[in-house]
N, C-alpha and C positions, 0 to 999 in steps of 0.2 A: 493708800488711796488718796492722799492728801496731796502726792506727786503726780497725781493724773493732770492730762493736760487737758484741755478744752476740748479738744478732737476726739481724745478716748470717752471722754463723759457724754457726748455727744454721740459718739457711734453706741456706745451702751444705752444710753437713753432711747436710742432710736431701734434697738433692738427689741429692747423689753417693752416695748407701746405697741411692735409686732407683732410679738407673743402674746400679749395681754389681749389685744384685739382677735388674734387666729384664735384664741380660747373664747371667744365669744361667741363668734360664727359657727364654731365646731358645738359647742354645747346645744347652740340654736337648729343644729343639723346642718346648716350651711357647707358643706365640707369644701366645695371650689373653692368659693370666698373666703373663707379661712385663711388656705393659703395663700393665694392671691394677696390679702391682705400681708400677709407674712413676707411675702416677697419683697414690698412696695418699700420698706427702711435697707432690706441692701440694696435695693438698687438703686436708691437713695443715697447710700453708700459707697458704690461701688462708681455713682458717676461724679460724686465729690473727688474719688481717689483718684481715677484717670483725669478729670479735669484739671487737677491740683497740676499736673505737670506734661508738655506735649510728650515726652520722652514716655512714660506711662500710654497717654495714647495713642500713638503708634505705634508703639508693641502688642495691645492689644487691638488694634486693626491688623496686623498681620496675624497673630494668633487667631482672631473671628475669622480673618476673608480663609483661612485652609479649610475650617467645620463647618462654614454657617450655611454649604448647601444641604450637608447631611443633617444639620440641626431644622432646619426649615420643612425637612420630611416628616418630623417627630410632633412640629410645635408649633402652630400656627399664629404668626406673626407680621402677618404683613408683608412690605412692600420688603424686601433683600436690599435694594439700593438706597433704602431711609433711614435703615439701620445704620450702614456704613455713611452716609451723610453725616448721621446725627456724629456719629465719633468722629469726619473729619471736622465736622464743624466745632466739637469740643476742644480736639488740637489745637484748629485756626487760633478759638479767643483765649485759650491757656497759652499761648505762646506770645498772642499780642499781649497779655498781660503781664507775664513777665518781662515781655520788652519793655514797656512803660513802668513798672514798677520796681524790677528788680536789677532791670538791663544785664540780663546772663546766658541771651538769646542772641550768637553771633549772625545776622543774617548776610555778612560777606561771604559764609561759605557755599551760598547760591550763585552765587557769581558762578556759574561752571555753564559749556555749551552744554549740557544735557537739559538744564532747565531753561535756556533759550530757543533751545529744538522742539521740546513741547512743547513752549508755550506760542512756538507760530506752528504747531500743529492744531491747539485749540482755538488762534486766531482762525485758521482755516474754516474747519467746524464750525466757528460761530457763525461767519461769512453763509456759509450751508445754505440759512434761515432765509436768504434770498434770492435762493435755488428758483426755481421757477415751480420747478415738481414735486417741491419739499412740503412736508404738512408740518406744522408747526407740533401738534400733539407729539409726532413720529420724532422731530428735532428734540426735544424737552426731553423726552425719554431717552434719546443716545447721546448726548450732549456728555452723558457722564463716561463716555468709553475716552474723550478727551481731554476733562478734567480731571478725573483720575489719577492719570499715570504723572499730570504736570506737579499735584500738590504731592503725592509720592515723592517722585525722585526730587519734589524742591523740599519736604521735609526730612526726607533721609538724609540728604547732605547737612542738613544744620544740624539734624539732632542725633545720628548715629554719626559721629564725626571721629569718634577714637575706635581704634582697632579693633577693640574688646565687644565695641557694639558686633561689630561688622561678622567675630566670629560667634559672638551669642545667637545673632540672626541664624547663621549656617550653622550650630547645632540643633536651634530650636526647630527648623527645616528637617533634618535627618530625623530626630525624636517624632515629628508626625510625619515623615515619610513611613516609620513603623509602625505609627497607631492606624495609620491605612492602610499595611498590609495586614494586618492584625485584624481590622473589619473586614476587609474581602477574605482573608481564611475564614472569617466567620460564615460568611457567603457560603463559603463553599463547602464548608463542610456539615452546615445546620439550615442553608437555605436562606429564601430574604425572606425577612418578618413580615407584616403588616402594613406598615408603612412605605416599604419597599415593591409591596405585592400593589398598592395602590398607583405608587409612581409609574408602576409598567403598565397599570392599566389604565395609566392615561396617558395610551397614545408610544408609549417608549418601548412596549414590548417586542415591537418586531427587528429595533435595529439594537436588542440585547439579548434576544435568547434568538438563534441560527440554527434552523434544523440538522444545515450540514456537516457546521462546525461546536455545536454545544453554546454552551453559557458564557455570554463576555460578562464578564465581571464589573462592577464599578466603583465600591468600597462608597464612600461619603463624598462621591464625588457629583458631578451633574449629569455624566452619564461614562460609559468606557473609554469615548479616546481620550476627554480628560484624563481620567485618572491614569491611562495606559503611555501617555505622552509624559505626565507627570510624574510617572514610576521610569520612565524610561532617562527622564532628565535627571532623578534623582541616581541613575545606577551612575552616570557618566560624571554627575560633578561630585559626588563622594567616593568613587572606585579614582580619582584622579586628586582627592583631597588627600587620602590614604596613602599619597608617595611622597608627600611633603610636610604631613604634620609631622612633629619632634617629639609629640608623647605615643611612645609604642601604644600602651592601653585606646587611647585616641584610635590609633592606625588600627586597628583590630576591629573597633567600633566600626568606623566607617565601612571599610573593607564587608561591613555585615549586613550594614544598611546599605549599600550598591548590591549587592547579591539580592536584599529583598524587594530593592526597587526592581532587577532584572526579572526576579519571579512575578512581580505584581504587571510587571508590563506585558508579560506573556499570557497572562491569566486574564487581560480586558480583555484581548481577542482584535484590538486595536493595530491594524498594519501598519499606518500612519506613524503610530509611535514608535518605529524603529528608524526610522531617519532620525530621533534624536539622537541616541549612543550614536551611532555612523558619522553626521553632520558635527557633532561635539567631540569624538576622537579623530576626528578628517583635523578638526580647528586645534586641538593639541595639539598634534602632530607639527603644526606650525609654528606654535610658541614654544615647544622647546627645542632647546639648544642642546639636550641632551640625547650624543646618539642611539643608546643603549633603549633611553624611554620613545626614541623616534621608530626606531629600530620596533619593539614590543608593541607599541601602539599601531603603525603600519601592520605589522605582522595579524593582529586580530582583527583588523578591517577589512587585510584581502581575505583570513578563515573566515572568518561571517561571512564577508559575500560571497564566497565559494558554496559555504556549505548549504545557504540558501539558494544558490542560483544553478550550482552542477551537480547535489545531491541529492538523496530520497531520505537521509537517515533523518528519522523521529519521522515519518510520514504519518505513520497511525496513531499519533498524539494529534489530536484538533487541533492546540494551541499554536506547536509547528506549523500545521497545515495551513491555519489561516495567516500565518505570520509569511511564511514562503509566499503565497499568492500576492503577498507587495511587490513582487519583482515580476510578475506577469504583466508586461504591458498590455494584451485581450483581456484582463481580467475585468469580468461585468460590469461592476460599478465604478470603474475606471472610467469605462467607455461613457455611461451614462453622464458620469460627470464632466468631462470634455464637452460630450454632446448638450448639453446646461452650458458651457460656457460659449460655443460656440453663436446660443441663442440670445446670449446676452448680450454676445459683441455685438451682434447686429442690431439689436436695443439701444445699446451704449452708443450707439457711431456717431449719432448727432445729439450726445449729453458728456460732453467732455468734463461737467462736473458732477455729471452723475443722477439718480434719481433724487438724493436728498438723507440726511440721516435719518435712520431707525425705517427705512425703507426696502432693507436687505433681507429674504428669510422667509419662513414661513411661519413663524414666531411675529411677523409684523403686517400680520394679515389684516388683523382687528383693527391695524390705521388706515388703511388701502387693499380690501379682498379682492379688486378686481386689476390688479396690475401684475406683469411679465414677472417686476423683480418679487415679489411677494407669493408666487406660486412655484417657482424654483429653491431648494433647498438649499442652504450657506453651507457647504462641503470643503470650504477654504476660508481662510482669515481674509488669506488677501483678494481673493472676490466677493467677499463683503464689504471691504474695502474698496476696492473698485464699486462695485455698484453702489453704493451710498453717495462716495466721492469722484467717482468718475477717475478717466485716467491720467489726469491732471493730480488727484487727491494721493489716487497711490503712487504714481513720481515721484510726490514728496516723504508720503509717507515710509517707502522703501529706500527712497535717501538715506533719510533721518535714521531708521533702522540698521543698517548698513556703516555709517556715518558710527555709529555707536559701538559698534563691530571691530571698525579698522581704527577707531581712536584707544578701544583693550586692548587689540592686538599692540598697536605703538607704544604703551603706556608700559605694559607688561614687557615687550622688549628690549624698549629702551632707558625706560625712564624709575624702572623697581629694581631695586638692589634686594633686599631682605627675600631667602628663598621661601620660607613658607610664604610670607604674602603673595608672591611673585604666584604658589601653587593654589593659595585660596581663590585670587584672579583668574587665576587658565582654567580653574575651577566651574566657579561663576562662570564666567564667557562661554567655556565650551557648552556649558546647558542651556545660555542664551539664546545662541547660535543653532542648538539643535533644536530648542522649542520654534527657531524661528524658522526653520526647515520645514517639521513637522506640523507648521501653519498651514502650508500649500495642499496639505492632505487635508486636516481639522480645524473646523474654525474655534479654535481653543484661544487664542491668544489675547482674548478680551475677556474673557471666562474668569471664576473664581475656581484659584485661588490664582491661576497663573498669571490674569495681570498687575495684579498688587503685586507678587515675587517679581516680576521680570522687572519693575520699575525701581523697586530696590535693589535691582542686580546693577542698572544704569547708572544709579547713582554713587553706589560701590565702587565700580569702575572710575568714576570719577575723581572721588576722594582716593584713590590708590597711593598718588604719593603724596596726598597730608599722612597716611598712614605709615607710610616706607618712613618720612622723618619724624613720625610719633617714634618709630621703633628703632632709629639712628639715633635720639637724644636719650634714650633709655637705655640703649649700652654705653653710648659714652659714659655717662651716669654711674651706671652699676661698674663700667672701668673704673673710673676714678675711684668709686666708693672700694674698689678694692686696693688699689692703688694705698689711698689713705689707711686702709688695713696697716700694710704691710711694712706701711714706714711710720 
């Protein structure tokens, strides 16, 4: 004990004043407050340990933003976007403080256009605030769908900067794309609990249980085509990891986690979510160079669309049945939604920047109940998009998106040598690209968990070839080092 450092005497100290204290509460009957109190030294704890370092937290903002909608059913906590504040704002000043004290924070590796594209995306946004239509309340609140994605993809590039980050992210990704298929089996085969019986009964239960088609599923997510979009992204960019990693055990893994992304995507009940796999095996198809994989990947995107568009087979499965009806262009809420968009153009004609942010939905009732954009439902990203920012807003914003797109595609084929990397990238992007497909149907694309993930996919992208010559100086390296072997 004499070898203890400061920090362990101090988390011990601050344990046992936990314990001492919950034995107080609890003897007095207090039993809440007991633990309550019990709680208060790890968290205590726990926000010493991510503050200590940014690398700490933003891994644990990526870890919260996957569970914290299904944790927020369980455990009433507030505001969902004060939480995540509070941890970017831990990052921000653990990072400014090692820059100042320890200088081991390289901030030249922001320099990249992904964090110049955001950040005149959130110039825009700010702009918003003197909208003519805008409510200030309404702006405060969505402000964050802009800054978001800028300290994302500007703190992924400084601090997951070597490779090792890049694939701990992508397996930590696969590992809870299974603990979400693992909940919806739970769904389904035991029912939703409690908490889940509450969700639907405020207001969610008619566009999750379908008399025609059965039970969309949604696991810990915020409702089905989340998670349906999200299991569908997960089939395509780990069934495409599985061709390129070098550890068989690896290729097995994955290959298992893409099959239970495909079952979880079938089992929301979410149409939407099948332009991802489609849209992210359309975008492989193009980055590789390999005929054989161009060949196999072609081949399973005309059988899917075949066998959804000129077959019956699986009809008497619901999950079929609702999954085919995306290729129904009469299909009813197809139409409905056109006919919403059609009313908004005519709204939009003379708001070329739009109504204002946090002005989209009917989620944003309580800032304006008696307005056009506020009684029509967000059935798209990007007519969310559009209606906040007019069609000026989404121009740019589908630039930039876009922009982001054809700079992986260039990067992956011209500029990465190393082929696993080269298949981690086509990876990433193709689920990019298909969640950004599967926007036009869901407006998922600002959602948790997916836009914390897609912003660390952009900045992934970016870093691709510090990473290709992380793994050029580490052969050379291990050449030589064998090299020296031998003589």
């Amino acid at each position: 004990m004499r070898d203890w450092t400061l920090k362990q005497w101090l988390a011990t100290g601050l344990i046992l004043t936990g314990l001492f204290l919950m034995t107080i509460f609890l003897v007095k009957g207090d039993i809440v407050l007991g633990f309550a109190v019990a709680i208060l030294p790890i968290l205590l704890l726990f926000t010493i340990y991510v503050s200590s370092h940014p690398y700490r937290s933003l891994m644990c903002i990526f870890i919260l933003n996957y569970f914290l909608m299904g944790i927020y059913r369980y455990v009433t906590i507030g505001s969902l976007g004060l939480i995540i504040d509070a941890l970017l704002l831990l990052m921000i000043l653990s990072a400014l403080t090692r820059s100042v004290f320890i200088k081991d924070i390289n901030w030249t590796r922001a320099k990249n256009a992904g964090v110049f594209l955001m950040m005149i995306w959130l110039l825009y946004c700010i702009f918003e605030i003197v909208n003519p239509t805008a409510l200030t309340e309404a702006w405060i609140y969505a402000i964050r769908q802009a800054i978001y994605p800028l300290i994302i993809v500007l703190f992924t590039s400084v601090i997951f900067y070597r490779y090792r980050d890049f694939k701990t992210i992508v397996f930590l990704w696969s590992f809870f794309t299974i603990l979400a298929v693992l909940k919806m089996q739970w769904q389904v085969s035991f029912g939703f609990d409690n908490a889940e019986i509450r969700f639907l009964e405020d207001g969610n239960r008619k566009s999750l249980i379908l008399l025609s088609t059965g039970i969309r599923y949604f696991s810990f997510f915020t409702d089905p085509g989340n998670f349906g979009s999200n299991m569908g992204c997960a089939m395509a960019v780990f069934s495409i990891c599985t061709i390129y990693v070098k550890d068989v055990r690896l290729k097995i893994y994955y290959a298992v986690v893409a099959l239970l992304g495909m079952y979880g995507m079938f089992l929301s009940g979410t149409r939407g979510a099948l332009a991802v796999p489609f849209a992210g095996y359309f975008l492989y198809t193009i980055l590789t160079k390999n005929m054989k994989a161009f060949s196999l990947s072609s081949l399973f995107l005309i059988g899917a669309f075949l066998f959804f568009t000129q077959t019956y087979i699986g009809q008497g499965n619901e999950h079929i049945r609702r999954m085919r009806s995306a290729f129904n262009p009469n299909e009813p809420s197809l139409v409905v939604r056109k006919e919403h968009q059609k009313q908004l153009a005519v709204y939009l004609k003379d708001r070329p920047f739009g109504e204002g942010l946090g002005l989209s939905g009917v989620a944003a009732r309580r800032f304006a109940p008696n307005r056009l954009t506020t009684d029509i439902p967000n059935d798209s990203w990007y007519v969310n998009i559009w209606v906040q920012t007019g069609i000026v807003g989404l121009m740019l914003y589908l630039a930039i998106q876009l922009f982001f797109v054809a700079f992986g595609v260039y990067i992956i084929l011209f500029r990465i040598h190393d082929k696993e990397l080269k298949g981690y990238l086509s990876a990433v992007l193709s689920g990019l690209f298909g969640m950004m497909a599967s926007s036009y149907g869901n407006s998922i694309f600002g959602q948790y968990p997916t836009a914390i993930i897609m912003a660390m996919v952009v900045a992934f992208l970016f870093l691709g070839k510090e990473y290709d010559q992380e793994i050029e100086i580490s052969n050379i390296q291990t050449l030589n080092d064998g090299t020296n072997k031998l003589v």
